[in-house]
C-alpha positions, 0 to 999 in steps of 0.5 A: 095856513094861507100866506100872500106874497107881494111884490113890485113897490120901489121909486118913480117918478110922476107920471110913471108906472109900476106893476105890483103883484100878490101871489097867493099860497097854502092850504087853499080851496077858493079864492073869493075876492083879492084887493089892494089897499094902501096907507100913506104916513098919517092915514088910515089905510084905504080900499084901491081895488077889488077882484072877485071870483068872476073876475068884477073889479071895483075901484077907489074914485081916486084910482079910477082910470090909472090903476087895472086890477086883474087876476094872473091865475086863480092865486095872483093878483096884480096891479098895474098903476099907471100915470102915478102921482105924488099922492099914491106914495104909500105901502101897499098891502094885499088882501084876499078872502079865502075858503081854506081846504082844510080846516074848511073855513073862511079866513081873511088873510094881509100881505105885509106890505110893499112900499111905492114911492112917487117922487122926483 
């Protein structure tokens, strides 16, 4: 199995930043894509970004110029948020997109979440 481990959620203020990290493990042979998603109370759980094996990054309009995706190694991932609004308080959740090594197969796999709080 592959299993994501996230961290680096917590409370800031407006305009502050946090660094969120996913470290990726297990029966591994590729890592295609890794990206965060996010889901404030009441909504449905929407795309922040996106990483993909030669390292090209997408990201919500939303986001654009306040968040930096990047890959710490070939199994971490990372998110940096900068400039945080009231609107970015959600819980978020890693995914990755995995060629497993044995058994030799695609699996999408989620973290289980770390919650970012933006409030003073």
């Amino acid at each position: 199995q592959v299993h994501l481990a996230e961290s680096g959620g917590g409370l800031v203020q407006p305009g502050g930043s946090l660094r969120l990290s996913c470290a990726a493990s297990g029966s591994i042979f590729r890592i295609n894509t890794m990206s965060w998603y996010r889901q404030a109370p009441g909504k449905q759980r929407e795309l922040v970004a996106t990483i993909n094996s030669i390292v090209n990054t997408n990201y919500a309009d939303s986001v654009k110029g306040r968040f930096t995706i990047s890959r710490d190694n070939t199994t971490t991932v990372i998110l940096q948020m900068n400039r945080l609004k009231p609107g970015d308080t959600a819980v978020y959740y890693c995914n990755a997109l995995v060629l497993m090594a044995i058994p030799f197969r695609n699996l999408e796999v989620w973290g289980q979440g770390t919650l970012v709080t933006v409030s003073s």
